[in-house]
C-alpha positions as a Markdown table, in Angstrom:
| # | Residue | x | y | z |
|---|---|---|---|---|
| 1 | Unk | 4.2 | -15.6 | -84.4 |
| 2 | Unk | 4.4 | -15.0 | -81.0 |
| 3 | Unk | 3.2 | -18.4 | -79.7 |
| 4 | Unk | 5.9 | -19.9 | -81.9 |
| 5 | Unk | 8.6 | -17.3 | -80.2 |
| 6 | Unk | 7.6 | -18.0 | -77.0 |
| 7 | Unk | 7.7 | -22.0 | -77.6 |
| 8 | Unk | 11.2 | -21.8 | -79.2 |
| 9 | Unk | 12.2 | -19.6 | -76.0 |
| 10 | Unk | 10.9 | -22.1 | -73.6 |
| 11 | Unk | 13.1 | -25.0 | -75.3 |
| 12 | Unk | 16.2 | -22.7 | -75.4 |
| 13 | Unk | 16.2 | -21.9 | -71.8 |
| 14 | Unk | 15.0 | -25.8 | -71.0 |
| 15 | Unk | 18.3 | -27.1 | -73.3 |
| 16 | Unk | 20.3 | -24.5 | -71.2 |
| 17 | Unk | 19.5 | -25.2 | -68.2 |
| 18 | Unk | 20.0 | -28.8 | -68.8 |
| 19 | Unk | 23.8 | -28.1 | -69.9 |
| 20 | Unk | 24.3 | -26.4 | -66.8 |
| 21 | Unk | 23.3 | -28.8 | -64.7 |
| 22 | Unk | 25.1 | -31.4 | -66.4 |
| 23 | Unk | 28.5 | -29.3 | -66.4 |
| 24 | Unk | 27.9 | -28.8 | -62.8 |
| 25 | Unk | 27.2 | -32.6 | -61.9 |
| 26 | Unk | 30.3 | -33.7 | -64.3 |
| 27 | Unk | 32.7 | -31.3 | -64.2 |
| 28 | Unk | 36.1 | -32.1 | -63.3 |
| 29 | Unk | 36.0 | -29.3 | -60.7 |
| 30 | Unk | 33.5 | -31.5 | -58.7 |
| 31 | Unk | 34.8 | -32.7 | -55.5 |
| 32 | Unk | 34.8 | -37.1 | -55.9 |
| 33 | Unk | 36.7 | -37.4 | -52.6 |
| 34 | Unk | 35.6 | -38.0 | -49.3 |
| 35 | Unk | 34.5 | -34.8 | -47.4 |
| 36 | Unk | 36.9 | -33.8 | -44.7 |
| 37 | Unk | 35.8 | -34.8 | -41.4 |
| 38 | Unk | 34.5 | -32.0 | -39.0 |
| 39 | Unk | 36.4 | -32.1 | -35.5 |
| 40 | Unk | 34.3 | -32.3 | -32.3 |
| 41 | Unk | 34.8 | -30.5 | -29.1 |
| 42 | Unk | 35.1 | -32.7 | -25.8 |
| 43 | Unk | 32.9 | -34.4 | -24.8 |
| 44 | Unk | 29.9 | -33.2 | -22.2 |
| 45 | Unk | 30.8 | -33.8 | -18.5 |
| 46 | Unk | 27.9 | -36.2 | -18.3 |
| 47 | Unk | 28.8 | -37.7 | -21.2 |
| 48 | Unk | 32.2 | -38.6 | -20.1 |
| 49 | Unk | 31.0 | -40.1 | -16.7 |
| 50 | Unk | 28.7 | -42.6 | -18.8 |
| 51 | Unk | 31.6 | -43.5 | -20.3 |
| 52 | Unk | 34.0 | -44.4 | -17.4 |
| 53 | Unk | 31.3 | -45.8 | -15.7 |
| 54 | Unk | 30.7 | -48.6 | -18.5 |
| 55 | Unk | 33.9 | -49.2 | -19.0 |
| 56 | Unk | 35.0 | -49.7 | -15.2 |
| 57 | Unk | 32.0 | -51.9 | -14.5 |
| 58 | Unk | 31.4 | -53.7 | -17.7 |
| 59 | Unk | 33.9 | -56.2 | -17.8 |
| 60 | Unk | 32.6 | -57.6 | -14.5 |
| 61 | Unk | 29.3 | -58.5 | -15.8 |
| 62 | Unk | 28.7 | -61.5 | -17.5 |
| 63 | Unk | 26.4 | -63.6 | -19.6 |
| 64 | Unk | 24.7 | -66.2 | -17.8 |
| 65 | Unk | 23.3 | -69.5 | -19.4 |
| 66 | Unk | 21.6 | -72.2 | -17.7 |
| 67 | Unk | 19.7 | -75.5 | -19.4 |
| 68 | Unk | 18.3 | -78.6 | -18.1 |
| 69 | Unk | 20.7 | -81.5 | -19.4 |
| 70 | Unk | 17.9 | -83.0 | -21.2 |
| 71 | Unk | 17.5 | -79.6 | -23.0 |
| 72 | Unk | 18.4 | -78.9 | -26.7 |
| 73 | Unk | 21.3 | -76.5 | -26.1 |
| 74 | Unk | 20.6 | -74.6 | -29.3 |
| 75 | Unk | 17.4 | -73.1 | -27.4 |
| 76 | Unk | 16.8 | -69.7 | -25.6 |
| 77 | Unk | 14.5 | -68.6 | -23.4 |
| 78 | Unk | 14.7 | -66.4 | -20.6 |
| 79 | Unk | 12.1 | -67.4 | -18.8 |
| 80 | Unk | 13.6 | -71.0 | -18.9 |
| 81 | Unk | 10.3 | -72.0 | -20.6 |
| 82 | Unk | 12.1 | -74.2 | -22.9 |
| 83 | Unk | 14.4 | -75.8 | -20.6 |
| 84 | Unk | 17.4 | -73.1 | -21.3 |
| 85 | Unk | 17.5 | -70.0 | -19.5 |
| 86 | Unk | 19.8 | -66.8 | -20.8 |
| 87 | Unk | 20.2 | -63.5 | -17.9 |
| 88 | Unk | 22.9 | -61.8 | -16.6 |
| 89 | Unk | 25.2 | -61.7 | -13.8 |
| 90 | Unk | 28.0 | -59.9 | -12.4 |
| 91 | Unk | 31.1 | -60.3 | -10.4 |
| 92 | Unk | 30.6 | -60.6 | -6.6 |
| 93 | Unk | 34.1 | -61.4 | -5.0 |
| 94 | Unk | 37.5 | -62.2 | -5.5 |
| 95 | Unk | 36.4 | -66.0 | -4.9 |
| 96 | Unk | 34.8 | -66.5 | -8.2 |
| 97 | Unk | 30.8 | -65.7 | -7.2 |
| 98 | Unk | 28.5 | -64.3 | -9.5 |
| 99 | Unk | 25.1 | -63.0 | -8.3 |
| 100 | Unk | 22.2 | -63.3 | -10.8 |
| 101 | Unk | 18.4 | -64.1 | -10.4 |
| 102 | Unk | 17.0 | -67.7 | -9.1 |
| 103 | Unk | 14.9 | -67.5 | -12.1 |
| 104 | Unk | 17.4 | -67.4 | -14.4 |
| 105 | Unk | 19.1 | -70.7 | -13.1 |
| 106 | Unk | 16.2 | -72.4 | -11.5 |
| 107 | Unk | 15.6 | -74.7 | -14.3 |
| 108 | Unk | 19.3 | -75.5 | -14.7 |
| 109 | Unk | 21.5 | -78.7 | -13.9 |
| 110 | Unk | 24.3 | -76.8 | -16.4 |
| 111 | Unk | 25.2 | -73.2 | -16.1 |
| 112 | Unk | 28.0 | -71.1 | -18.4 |
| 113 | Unk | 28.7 | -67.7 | -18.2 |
| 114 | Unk | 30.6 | -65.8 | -20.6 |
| 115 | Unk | 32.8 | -62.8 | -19.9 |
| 116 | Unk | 33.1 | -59.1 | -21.6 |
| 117 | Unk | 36.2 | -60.7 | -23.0 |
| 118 | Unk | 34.5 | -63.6 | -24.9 |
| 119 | Unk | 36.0 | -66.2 | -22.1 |
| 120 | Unk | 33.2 | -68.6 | -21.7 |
| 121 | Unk | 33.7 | -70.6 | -18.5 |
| 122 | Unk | 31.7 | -73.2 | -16.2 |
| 123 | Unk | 29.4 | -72.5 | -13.3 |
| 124 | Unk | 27.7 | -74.0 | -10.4 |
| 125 | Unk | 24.6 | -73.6 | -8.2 |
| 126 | Unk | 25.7 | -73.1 | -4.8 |
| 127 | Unk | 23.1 | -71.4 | -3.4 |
| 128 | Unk | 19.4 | -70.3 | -4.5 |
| 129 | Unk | 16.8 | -68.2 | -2.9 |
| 130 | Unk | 13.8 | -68.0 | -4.4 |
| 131 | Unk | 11.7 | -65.8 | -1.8 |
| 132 | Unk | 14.3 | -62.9 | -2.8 |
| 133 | Unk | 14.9 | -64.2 | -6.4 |
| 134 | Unk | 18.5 | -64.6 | -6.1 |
| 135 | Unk | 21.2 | -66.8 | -7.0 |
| 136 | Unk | 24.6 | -67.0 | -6.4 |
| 137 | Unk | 27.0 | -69.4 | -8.8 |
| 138 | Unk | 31.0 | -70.0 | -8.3 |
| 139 | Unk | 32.9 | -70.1 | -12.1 |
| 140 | Unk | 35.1 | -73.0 | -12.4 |
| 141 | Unk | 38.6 | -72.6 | -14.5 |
| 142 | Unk | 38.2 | -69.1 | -15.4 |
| 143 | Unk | 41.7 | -67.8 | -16.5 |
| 144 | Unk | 41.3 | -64.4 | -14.9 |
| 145 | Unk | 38.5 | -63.0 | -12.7 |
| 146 | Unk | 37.3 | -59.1 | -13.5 |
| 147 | Unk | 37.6 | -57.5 | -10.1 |
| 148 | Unk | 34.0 | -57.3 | -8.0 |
| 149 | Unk | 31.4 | -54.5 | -8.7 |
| 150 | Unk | 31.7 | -51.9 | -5.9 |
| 151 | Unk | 28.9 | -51.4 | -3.4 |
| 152 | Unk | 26.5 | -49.2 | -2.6 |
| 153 | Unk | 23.1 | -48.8 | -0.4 |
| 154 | Unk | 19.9 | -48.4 | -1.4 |
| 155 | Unk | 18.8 | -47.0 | 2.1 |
| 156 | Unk | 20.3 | -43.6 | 0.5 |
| 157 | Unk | 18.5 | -43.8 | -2.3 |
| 158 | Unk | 16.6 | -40.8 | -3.7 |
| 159 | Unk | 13.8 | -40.6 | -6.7 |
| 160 | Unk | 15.1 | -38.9 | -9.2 |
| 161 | Unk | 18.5 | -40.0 | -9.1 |
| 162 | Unk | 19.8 | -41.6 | -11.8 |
| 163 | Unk | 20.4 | -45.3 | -12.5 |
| 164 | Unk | 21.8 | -47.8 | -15.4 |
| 165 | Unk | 21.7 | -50.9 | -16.1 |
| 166 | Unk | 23.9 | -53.1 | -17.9 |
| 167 | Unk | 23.2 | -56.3 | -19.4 |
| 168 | Unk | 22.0 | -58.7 | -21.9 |
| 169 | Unk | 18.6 | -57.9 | -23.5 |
| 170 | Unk | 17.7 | -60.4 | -26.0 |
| 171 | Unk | 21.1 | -61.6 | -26.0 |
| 172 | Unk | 23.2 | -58.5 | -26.9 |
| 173 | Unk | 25.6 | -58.5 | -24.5 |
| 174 | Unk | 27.1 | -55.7 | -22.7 |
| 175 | Unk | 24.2 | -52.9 | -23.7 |
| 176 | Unk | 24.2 | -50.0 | -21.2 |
| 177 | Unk | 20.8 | -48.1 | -20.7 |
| 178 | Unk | 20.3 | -45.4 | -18.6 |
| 179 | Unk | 17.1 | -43.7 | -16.5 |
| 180 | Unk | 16.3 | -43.1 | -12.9 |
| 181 | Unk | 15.1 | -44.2 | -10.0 |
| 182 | Unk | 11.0 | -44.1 | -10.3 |
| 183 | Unk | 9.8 | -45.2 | -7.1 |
| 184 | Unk | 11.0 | -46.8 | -4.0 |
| 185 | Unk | 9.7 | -49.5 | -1.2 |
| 186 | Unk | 7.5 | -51.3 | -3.9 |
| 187 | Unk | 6.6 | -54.9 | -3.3 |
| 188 | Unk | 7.1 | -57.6 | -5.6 |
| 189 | Unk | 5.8 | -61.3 | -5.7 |
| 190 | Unk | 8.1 | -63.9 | -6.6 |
| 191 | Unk | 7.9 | -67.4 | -7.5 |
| 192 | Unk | 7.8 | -68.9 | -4.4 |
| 193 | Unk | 4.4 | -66.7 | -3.5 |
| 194 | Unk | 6.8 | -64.4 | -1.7 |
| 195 | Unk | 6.6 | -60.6 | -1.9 |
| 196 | Unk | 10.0 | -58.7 | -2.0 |
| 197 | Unk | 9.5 | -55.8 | -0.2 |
| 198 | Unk | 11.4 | -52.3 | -1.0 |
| 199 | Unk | 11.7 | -53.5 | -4.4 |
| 200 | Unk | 13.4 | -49.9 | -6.5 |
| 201 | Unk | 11.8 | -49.5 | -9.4 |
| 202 | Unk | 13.2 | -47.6 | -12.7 |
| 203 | Unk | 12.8 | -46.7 | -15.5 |
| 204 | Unk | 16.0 | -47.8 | -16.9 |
| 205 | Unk | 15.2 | -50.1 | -20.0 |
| 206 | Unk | 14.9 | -54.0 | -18.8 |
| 207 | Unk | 14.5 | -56.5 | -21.4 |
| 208 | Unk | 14.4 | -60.1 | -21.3 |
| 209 | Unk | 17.8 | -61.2 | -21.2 |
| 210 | Unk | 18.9 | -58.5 | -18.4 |
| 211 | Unk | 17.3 | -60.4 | -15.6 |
| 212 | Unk | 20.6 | -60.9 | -13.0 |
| 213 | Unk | 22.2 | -58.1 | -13.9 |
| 214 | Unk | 23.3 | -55.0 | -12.2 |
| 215 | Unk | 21.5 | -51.6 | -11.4 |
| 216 | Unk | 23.8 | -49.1 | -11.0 |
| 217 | Unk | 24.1 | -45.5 | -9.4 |
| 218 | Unk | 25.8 | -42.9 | -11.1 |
| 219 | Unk | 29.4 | -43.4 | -9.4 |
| 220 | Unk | 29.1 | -47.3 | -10.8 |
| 221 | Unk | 27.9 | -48.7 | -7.6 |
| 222 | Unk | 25.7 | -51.4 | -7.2 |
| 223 | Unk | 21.6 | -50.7 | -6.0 |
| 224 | Unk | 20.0 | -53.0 | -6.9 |
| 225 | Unk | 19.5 | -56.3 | -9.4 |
| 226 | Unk | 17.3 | -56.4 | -11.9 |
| 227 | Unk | 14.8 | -59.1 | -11.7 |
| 228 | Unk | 12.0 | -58.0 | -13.5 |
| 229 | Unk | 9.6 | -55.7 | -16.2 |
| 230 | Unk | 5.6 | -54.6 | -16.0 |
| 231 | Unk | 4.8 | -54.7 | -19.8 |
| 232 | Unk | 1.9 | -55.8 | -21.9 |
| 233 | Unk | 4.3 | -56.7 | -24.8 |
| 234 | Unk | 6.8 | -58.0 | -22.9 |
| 235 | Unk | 9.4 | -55.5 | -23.6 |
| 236 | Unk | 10.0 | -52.7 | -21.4 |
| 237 | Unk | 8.4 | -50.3 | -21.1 |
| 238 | Unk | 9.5 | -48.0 | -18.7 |
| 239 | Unk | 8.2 | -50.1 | -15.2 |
| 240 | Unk | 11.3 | -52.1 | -14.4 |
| 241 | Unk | 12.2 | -53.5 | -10.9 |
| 242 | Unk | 15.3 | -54.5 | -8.8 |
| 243 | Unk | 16.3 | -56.0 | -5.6 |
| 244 | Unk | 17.5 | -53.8 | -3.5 |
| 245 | Unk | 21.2 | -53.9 | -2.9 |
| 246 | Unk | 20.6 | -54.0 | 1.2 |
| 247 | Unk | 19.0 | -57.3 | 0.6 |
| 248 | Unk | 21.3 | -58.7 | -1.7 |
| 249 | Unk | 23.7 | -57.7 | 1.0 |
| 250 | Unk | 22.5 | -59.5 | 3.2 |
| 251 | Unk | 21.4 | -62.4 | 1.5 |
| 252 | Unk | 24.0 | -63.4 | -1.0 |
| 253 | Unk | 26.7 | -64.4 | 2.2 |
| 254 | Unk | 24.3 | -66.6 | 4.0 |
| 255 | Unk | 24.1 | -68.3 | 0.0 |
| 256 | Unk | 27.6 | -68.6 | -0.2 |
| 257 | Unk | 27.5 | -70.3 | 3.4 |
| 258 | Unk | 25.0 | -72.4 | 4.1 |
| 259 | Unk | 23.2 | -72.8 | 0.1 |
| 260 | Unk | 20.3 | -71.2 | 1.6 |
| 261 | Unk | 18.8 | -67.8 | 3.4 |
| 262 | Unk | 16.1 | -68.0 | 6.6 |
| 263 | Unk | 13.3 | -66.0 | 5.4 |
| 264 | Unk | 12.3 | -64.4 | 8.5 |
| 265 | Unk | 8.6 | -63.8 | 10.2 |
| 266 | Unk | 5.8 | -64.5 | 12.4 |
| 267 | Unk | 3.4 | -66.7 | 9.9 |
| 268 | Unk | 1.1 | -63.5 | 8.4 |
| 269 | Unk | -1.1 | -62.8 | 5.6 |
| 270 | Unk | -1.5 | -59.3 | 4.8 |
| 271 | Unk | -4.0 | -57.3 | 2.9 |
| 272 | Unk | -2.5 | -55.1 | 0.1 |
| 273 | Unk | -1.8 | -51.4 | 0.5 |
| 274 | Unk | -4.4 | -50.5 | -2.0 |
| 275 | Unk | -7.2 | -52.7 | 0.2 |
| 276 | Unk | -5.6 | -50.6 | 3.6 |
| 277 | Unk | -6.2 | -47.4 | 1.1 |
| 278 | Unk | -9.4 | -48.0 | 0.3 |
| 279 | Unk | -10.6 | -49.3 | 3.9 |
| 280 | Unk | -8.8 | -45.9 | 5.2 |
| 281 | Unk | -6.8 | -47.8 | 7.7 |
| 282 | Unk | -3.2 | -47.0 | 8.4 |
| 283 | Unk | -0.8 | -50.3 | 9.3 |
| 284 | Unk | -0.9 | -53.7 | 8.0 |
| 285 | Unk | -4.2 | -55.3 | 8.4 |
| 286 | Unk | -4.3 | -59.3 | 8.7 |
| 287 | Unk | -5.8 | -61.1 | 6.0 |
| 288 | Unk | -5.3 | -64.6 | 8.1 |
| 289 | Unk | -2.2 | -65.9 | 10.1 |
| 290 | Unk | -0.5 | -70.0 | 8.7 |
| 291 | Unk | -1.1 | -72.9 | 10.8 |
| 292 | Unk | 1.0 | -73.2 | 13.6 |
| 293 | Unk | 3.2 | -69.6 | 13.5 |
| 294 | Unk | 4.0 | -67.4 | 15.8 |
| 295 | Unk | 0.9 | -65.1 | 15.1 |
| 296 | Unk | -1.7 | -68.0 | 15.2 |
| 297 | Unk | -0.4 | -69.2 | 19.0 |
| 298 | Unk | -0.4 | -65.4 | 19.9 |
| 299 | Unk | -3.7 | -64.9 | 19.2 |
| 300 | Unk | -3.4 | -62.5 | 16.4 |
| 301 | Unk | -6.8 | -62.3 | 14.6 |
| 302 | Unk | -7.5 | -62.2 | 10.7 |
| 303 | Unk | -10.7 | -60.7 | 8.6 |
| 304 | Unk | -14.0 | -62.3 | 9.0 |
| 305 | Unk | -14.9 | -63.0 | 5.9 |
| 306 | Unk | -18.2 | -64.2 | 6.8 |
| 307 | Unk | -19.4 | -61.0 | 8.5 |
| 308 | Unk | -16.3 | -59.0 | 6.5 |
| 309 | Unk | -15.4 | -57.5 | 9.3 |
| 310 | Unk | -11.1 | -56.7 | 10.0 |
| 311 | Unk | -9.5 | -58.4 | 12.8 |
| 312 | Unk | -5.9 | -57.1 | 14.0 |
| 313 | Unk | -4.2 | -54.3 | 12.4 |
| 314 | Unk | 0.0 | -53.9 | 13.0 |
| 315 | Unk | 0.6 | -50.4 | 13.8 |
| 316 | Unk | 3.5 | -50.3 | 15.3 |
| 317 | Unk | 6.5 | -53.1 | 16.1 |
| 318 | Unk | 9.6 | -52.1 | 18.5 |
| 319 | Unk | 8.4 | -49.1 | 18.6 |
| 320 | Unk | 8.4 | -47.7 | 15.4 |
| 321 | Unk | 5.1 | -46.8 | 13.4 |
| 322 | Unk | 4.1 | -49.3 | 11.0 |
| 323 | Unk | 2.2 | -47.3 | 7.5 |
| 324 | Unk | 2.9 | -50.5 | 5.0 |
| 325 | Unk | 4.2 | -54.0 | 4.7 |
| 326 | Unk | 7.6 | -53.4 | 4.2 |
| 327 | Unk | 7.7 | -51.3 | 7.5 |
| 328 | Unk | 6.9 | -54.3 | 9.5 |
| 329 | Unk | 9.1 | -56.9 | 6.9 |
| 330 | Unk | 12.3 | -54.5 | 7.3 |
| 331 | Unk | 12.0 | -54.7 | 11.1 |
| 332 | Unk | 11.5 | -58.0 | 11.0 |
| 333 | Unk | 14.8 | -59.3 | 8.9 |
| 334 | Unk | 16.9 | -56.7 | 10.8 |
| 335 | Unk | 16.2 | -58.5 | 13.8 |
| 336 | Unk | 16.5 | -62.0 | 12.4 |
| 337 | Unk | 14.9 | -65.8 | 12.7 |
| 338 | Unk | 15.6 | -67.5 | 16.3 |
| 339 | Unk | 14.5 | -63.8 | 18.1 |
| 340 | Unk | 11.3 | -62.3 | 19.1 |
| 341 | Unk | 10.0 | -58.5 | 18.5 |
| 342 | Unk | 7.3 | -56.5 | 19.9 |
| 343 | Unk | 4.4 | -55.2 | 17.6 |
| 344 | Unk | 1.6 | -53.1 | 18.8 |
| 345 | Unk | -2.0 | -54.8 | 17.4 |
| 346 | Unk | -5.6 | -52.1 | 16.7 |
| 347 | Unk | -8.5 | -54.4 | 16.8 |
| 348 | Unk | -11.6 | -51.6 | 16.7 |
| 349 | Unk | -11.4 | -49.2 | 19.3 |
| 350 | Unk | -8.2 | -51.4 | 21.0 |
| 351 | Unk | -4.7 | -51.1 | 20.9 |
| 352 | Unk | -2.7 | -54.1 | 22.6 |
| 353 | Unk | 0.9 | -54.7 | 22.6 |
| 354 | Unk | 2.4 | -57.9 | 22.3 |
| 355 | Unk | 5.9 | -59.5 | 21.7 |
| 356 | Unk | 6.0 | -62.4 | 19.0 |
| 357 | Unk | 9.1 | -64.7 | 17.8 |
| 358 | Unk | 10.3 | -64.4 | 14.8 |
| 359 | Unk | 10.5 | -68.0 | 12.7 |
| 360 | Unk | 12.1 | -69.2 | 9.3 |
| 361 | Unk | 8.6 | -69.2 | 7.5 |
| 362 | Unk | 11.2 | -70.9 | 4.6 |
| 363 | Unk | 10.9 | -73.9 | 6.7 |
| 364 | Unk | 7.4 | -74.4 | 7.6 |
């Protein structure tokens, strides 16, 4: 008797409960419209400066597409692989330049660019430089140019600060990311065999499809241009790199000029920094000096690789102390191609002092 009370108990309150539930879910008390949307406070300070900083510099960076004219214009490929090329590139002046990487154009006889507005207009090549991977291209029939992005220097810059970069990844235009500054004064081979020197690196997301485009301080300046990623899957993944904006400075006129940049200095192989690490030695030691520069006729002596022995080591040019590569490279651009600088040379137990000229090493 009481197993069967208990039974008819358990399918009273399991009947109930199921009433109750369905009264709740159908009732006509239940709310069917849409819930009232909660209001926000402002928005964070930081939040609001990302903000006006994308859309002040945004609309003067562009899409950049460059294909051979054999090519089959319905392919992409960043690296130009397949005889099309998609980057990014932004604004320079009020004459209709864009700045983007050589490797982004390099393969190109046809370039395009499209704007933030959708405007698509026609480019063309008038200068490359592949030592500093740089390219700069004039637009042709644009209706109305954005205004240039504003300049900074990346001689102030700090790590830690932040950074953002905005761009193309993978073909989504105008995508803002956002890091900092990760390093500074790293070195950076190009195509040409070249090493950039005080290359900024980031870890501001760089994708394929950013190449060209601009680094940016936090007051929308420009510091750099990003030209390329360290990462095993070929996305980023948090190494990227940029030329510093200095360079580009200094480079990007002498493009617009003449279609080409001197690459300054005195015909030298040197040794990495991790090789001067690991040897203990402080300066640039010489791997070997070119055939025919300004270091071979000085005299300037290179490892023995027979015996393994070092030869010269730069410690110190006008004056100032060499510790790495890009000590000696900086000097030597400031001063320029067609003039002549003192560096002090260690060999051993010797310290000599000798002035070299400086040479367009583009032209040998």
């Amino acid at each position: 008797m009481n197993r069967r009370f208990v039974l008819l108990a358990a399918i009273v309150a399991g009947v109930l409960v199921a009433l109750t539930v369905s009264n709740i879910r159908y009732s006509p008390w239940t709310n069917t419209v849409a819930r009232t949307v909660d209001q926000r406070g402002p928005l964070a300070d930081a939040e609001r400066a990302n903000i006006e900083l994308f859309e002040r510099v945004s609309p003067s960076v562009v899409q950049v597409a460059a294909r051979s004219a054999a090519a089959n214009p319905l392919a992409e490929d960043e690296g130009g692989g397949a005889g099309a090329a998609s980057g990014t590139g932004f604004v320079w002046d009020n004459d209709g330049h864009v700045v983007t990487n050589n490797h982004v154009v390099q393969n190109g006889s046809e370039v395009a660019v499209r704007f933030a507005s959708g405007e698509v207009a026609q480019a063309e090549i008038i200068g490359v430089a592949p030592n500093y991977d740089l390219a700069v291209l004039r637009i042709r029939g644009a209706r109305k140019l954005p205004p240039p992005v504003a300049l900074g220097s990346s001689s102030e810059l700090k790590v830690g600060q932040s950074a953002f970069a905005i761009g193309n990844p993978f073909g989504l235009d105008q995508s803002l990311t956002s890091g900092i500054i990760s390093a500074l004064k790293r070195r950076l081979p190009t195509s040409s065999g070249r090493e950039i020197t005080n290359v900024i690196q980031t870890d501001t997301a760089i994708n394929p499809g950013n190449s060209g485009g601009p680094l940016l301080d936090s007051a929308g300046r420009l510091i750099g241009v990003n030209t390329a990623i360290i990462s095993p899957s070929g996305s980023s993944a948090g190494i990227g790199f940029a030329v510093p904006v200095d360079i580009v400075n200094r480079v990007v006129p002498e493009l617009i000029k003449n279609g080409r940049v001197p690459t300054p200095g005195i015909g030298i192989i040197a040794a990495s920094e991790a090789v001067s690490t690991r040897l203990g030695v402080e300066g640039v030691i010489i791997v070997r000096t070119a055939p025919g520069s300004p270091a071979e006729r000085a005299g300037i002596r290179g490892v023995d690789f027979n015996s393994g022995a070092l030869g010269d080591v730069i410690v110190q040019v006008d004056g100032k102390p060499v510790h790495r590569l890009s000590d000696l490279t900086d000097q030597i651009e400031q001063v320029g191609a067609g003039k002549s600088i003192r560096i002090s040379l260690k060999r051993g137990s010797q310290t000599r002092d000798i002035t070299i000229d400086i040479v367009d090493i583009s032209r040998s």
